[in-house]
C-alpha positions in Angstrom: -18.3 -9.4 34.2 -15.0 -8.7 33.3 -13.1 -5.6 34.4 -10.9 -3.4 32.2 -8.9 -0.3 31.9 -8.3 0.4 28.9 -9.5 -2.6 27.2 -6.6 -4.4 29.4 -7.9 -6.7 31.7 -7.4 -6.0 35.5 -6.0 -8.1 37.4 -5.6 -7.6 41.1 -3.4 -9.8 44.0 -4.0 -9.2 47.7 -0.9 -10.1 50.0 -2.1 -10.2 53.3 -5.5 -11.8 54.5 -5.8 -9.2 57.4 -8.4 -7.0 58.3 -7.0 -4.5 55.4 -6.6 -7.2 53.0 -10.0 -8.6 53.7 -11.7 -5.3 53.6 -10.1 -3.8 50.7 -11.5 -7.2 48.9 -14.8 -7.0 50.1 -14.6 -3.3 48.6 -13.4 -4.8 45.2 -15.9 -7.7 45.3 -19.0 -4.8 45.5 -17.6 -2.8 42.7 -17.5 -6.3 40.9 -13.6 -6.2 40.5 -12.0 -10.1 41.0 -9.0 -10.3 43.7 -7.2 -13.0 44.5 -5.7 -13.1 48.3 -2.6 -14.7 49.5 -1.8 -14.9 52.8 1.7 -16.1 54.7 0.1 -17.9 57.0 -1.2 -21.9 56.2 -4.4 -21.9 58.3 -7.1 -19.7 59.9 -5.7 -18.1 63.3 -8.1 -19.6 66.0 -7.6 -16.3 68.4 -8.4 -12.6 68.0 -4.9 -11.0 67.6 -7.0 -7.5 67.9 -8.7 -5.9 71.1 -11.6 -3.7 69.2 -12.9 -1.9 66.4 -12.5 2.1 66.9 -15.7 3.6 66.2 -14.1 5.4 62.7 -13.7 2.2 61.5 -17.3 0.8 62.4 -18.6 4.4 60.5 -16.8 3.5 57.2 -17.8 0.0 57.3 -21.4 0.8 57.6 -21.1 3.6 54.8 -19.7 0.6 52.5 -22.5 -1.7 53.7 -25.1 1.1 52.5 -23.2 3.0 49.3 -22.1 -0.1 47.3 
């Protein structure tokens, strides 16, 4: 499926494979938008560089998991 606005296509570029960047794909990717994600760095980072998940952010995740 192809996504437009318009009838232009949509195109959409992610800078930053993050936790943002990941998530806001993974949003996109439900809605059946394609993203493409670029990232600075040239390999996976084998250590956390977070200390937790606030309890906000484990509430909208699960509302995304369930609504889309």
């Amino acid at each position: 499926m192809s996504t437009t606005i318009n009838d232009t296509p949509v195109q959409i570029l992610i800078s930053g494979a993050g936790p943002v960047g990941l998530f806001q794909a993974l949003l996109l990717a439900k809605l059946k938008v394609p993203v493409r994600i670029i990232d600075r760095a040239s390999s996976i980072c084998p250590l956390s560089r977070s200390t937790g998940i606030r309890p906000r952010t484990l509430e909208i995740m699960d509302m995304v998991d369930h609504e889309l």
